[in-house]
GUMISE-501002 format. One record per residue (C-alpha): residue in three letters; residue number from 1; x, y, z. Coordinates in steps of 0.2 Angstrom, whole numbers. Layout:
REM residues N
 residuo num    xx    yy    zz
     ALA NUM     X     Y     Z
...
//
This chain:
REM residues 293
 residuo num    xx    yy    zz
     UNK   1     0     0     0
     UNK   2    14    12     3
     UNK   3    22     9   -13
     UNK   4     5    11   -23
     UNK   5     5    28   -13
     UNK   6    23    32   -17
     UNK   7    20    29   -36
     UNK   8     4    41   -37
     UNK   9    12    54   -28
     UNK  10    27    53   -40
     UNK  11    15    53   -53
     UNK  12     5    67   -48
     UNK  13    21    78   -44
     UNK  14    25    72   -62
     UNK  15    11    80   -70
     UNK  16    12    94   -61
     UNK  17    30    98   -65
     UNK  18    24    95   -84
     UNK  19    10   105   -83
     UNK  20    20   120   -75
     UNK  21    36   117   -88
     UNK  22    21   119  -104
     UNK  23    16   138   -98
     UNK  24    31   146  -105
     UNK  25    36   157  -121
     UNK  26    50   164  -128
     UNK  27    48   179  -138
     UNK  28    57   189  -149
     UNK  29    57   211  -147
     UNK  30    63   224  -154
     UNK  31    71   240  -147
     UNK  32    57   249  -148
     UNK  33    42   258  -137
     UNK  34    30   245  -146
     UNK  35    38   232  -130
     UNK  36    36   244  -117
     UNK  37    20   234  -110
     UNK  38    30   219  -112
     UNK  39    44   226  -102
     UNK  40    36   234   -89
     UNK  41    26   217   -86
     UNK  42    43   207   -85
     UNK  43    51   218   -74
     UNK  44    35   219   -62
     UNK  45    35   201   -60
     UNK  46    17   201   -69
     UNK  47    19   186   -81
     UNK  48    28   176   -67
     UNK  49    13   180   -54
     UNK  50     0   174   -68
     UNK  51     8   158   -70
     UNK  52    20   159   -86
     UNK  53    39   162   -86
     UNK  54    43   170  -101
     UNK  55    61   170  -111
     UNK  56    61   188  -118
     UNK  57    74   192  -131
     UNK  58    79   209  -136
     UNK  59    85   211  -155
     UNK  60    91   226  -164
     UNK  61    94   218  -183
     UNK  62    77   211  -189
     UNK  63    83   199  -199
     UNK  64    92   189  -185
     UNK  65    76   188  -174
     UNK  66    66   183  -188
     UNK  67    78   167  -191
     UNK  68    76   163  -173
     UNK  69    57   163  -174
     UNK  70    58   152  -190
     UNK  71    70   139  -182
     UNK  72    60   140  -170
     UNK  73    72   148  -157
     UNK  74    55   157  -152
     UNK  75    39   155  -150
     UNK  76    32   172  -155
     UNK  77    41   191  -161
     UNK  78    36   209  -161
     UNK  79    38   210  -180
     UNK  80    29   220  -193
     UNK  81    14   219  -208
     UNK  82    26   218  -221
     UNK  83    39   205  -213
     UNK  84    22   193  -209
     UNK  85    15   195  -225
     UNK  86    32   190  -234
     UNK  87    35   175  -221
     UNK  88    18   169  -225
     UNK  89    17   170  -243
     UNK  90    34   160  -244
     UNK  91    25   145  -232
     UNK  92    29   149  -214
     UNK  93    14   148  -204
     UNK  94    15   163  -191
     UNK  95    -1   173  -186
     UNK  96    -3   192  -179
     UNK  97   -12   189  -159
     UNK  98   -13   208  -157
     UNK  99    -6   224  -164
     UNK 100     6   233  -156
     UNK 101    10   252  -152
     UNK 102    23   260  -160
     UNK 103    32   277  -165
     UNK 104    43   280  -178
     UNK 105    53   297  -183
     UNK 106    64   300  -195
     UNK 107    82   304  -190
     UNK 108    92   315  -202
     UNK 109   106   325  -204
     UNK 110   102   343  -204
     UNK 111    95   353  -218
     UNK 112    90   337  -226
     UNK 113    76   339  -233
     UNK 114    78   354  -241
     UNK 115    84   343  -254
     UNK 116    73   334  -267
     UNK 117    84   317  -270
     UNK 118    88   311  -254
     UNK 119    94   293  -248
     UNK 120    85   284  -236
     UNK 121    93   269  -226
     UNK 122    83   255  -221
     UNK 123    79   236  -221
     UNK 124    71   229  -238
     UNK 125    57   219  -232
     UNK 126    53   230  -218
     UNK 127    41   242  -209
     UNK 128    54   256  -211
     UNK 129    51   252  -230
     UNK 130    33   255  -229
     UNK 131    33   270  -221
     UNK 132    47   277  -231
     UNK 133    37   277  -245
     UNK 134    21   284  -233
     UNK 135    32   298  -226
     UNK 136    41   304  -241
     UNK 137    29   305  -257
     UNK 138    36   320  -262
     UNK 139    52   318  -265
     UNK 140    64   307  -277
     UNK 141    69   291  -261
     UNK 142    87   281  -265
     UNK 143    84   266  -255
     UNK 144   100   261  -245
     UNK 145    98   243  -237
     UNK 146   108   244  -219
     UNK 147    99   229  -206
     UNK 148   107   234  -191
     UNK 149    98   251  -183
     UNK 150   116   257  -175
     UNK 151   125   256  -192
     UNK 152   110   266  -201
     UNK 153   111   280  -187
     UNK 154   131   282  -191
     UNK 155   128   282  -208
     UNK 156   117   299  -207
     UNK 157   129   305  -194
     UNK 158   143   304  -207
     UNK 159   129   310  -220
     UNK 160   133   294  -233
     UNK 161   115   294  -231
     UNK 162   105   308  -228
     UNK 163    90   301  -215
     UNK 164    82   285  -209
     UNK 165    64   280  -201
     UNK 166    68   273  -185
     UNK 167    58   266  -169
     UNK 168    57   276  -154
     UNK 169    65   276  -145
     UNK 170    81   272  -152
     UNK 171    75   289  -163
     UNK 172    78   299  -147
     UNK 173    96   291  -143
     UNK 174    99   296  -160
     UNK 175    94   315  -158
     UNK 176   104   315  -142
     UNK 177   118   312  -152
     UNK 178   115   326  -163
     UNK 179   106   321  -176
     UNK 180    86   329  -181
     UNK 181    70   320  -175
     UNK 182    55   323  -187
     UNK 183    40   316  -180
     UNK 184    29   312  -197
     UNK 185     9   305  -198
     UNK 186     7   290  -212
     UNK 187   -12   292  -208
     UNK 188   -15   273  -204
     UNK 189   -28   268  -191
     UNK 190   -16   253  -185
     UNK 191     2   254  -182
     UNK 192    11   242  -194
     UNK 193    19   232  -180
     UNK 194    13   217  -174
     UNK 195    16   201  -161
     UNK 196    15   186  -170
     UNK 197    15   167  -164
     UNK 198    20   151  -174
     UNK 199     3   139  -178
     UNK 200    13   129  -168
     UNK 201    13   136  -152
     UNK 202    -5   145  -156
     UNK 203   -11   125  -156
     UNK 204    -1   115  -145
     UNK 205     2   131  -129
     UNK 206   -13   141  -132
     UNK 207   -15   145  -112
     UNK 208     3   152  -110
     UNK 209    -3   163  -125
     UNK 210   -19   168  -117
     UNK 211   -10   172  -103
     UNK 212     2   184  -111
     UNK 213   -10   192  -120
     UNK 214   -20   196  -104
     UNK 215    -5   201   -94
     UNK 216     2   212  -110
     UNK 217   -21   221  -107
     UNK 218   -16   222   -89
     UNK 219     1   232   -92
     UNK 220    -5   243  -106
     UNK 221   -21   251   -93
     UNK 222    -6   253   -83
     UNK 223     5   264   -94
     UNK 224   -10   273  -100
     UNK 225   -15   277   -82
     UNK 226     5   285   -80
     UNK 227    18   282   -93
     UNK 228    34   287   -80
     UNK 229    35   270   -76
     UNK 230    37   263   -95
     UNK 231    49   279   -99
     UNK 232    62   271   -84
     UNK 233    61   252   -93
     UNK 234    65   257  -108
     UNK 235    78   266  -103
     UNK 236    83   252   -90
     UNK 237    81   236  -102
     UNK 238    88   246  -119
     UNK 239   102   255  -108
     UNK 240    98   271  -115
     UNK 241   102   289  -109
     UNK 242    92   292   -93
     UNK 243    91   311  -100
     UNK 244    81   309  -114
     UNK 245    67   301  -102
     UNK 246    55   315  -107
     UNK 247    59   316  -126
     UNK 248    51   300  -130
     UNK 249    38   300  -141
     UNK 250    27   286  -135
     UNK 251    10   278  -143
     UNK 252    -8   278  -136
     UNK 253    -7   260  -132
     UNK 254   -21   249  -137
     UNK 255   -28   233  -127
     UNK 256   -25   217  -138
     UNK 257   -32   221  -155
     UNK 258   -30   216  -171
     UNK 259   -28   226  -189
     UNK 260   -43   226  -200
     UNK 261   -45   218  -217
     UNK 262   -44   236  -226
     UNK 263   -27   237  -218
     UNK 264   -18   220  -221
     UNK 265   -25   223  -239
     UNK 266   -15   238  -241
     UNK 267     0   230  -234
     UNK 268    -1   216  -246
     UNK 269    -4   227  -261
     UNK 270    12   237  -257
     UNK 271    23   222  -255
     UNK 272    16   214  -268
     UNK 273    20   231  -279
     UNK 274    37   238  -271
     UNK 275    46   219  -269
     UNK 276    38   214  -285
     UNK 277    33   195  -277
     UNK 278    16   186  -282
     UNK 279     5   185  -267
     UNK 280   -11   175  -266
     UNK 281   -16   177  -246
     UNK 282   -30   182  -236
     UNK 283   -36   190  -222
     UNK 284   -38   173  -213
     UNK 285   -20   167  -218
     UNK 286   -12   181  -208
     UNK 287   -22   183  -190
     UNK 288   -28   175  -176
     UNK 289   -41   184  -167
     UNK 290   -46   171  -154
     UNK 291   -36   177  -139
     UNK 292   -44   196  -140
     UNK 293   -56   196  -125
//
């Protein structure tokens, strides 16, 4: 009798340390006030106290946090409309959860646009792309491809290019440094940034998701109750000049939401027309709005 008890108890702790070991992510950020909620959550022990331990990773080259996401180093990445619709289209199944929040200047070298040809450094497949082309209709844009955010921020610095879109509020670092912040609209209803999971984990860890997604609600009333709080973690977590604290521009943040159709259409279109590709997706192929409460 005290061995069958033994063996259910070793069972039962069994389960338990399974069940505990399921309800965990690792996600991929950017750099960028879009993670703040995620941040501030992490730092606050918020995710922990609701029962998930999640594995954030910060990156500041796009390219290297999108091979981890499809190696499946993690589970789901702050990315953007344009990286999801390309992933998509060339077969990796990865769906938008929620939008994110984010702010994007342009930094720039002084007197720069007085000029009508300008270059412009960014990534090619790329929400700096995107809003390139949104921010600067009127003039003649020479694209420079440069992935890593630093290396673009030196390059106007030594004017080989003459600006760059860039998330705050690595844009604000950049001005410290004295380069020119320009706050431009694009005149979208959604920012282009996203947090995407693999189908993978969407199936198979659905209440870890749930979870984060109700902790990321639970931060965001937070920040919009007072953002001092999210100003010190970016600074903290993205160790960044504690005097341009109040130069960040930060977003309204939004509870978990997902981009309307009209919006995922326009992305595609312009993929589809500025990377020349042949896209055949839908609305249904790129989001997943089961986990919006």
């Amino acid at each position: 009798m005290k061995k069958l008890l033994c063996i259910l108890l070793f069972l039962m702790v069994g389960c338990q340390a399974k069940e505990a070991e399921s309800l965990s992510l690792s996600i991929g950020v950017m750099p960028a006030v879009d993670s703040a909620p995620i941040l501030l959550a992490q730092e606050k022990g918020y995710f922990e106290a609701a029962g998930l331990k999640l594995d954030v990773q910060i990156y500041t080259n796009a390219m290297n946090r999108q091979s981890a996401l499809q190696s499946g180093e993690l589970d789901g990445a702050m990315t953007d409309v344009i990286a999801l619709v390309n992933n998509v289209n060339n077969g990796f199944n990865i769906k938008v959860t929620t939008s994110t929040d984010g702010v994007f200047p342009v930094l720039m070298h002084e007197d720069a646009l007085d000029k009508k040809d300008i270059k412009v450094g960014m990534m090619e497949v790329s929400v700096v792309n995107y809003l390139s082309d949104e921010y600067l209709k009127d003039y003649n844009v020479e694209k420079v491809y440069i992935n890593e955010i630093p290396a673009r921020m030196e390059m106007i610095k030594t004017q080989s290019i003459d600006m760059a879109v860039i998330p705050e509020p690595m844009a604000s670092q950049g001005a410290l440094n004295g380069l020119q912040k320009v706050v431009m609209e694009s005149g979208d209803a959604f920012s282009p940034e996203v947090m995407v999971f693999n189908q993978k984990s969407i199936d198979e860890n659905r209440e870890a998701i749930e979870i984060f997604h109700k902790v990321y609600n639970q931060a965001v009333q937070e920040i919009n109750e007072n953002d001092d709080e999210a100003r010190d973690i970016l600074i903290k977590v993205l160790d960044l000049n504690v005097s341009i604290k109040n130069d960040i521009v930060l977003p309204e943040y939004h509870l978990v939401r997902i981009p309307d159709e009209a919006y995922i259409q326009k992305i595609i279109n312009w993929t589809r027309a500025t990377l020349k590709q042949e896209i055949e997706l839908n609305y249904a192929d790129l989001v997943d709005a089961s986990f919006i409460e």
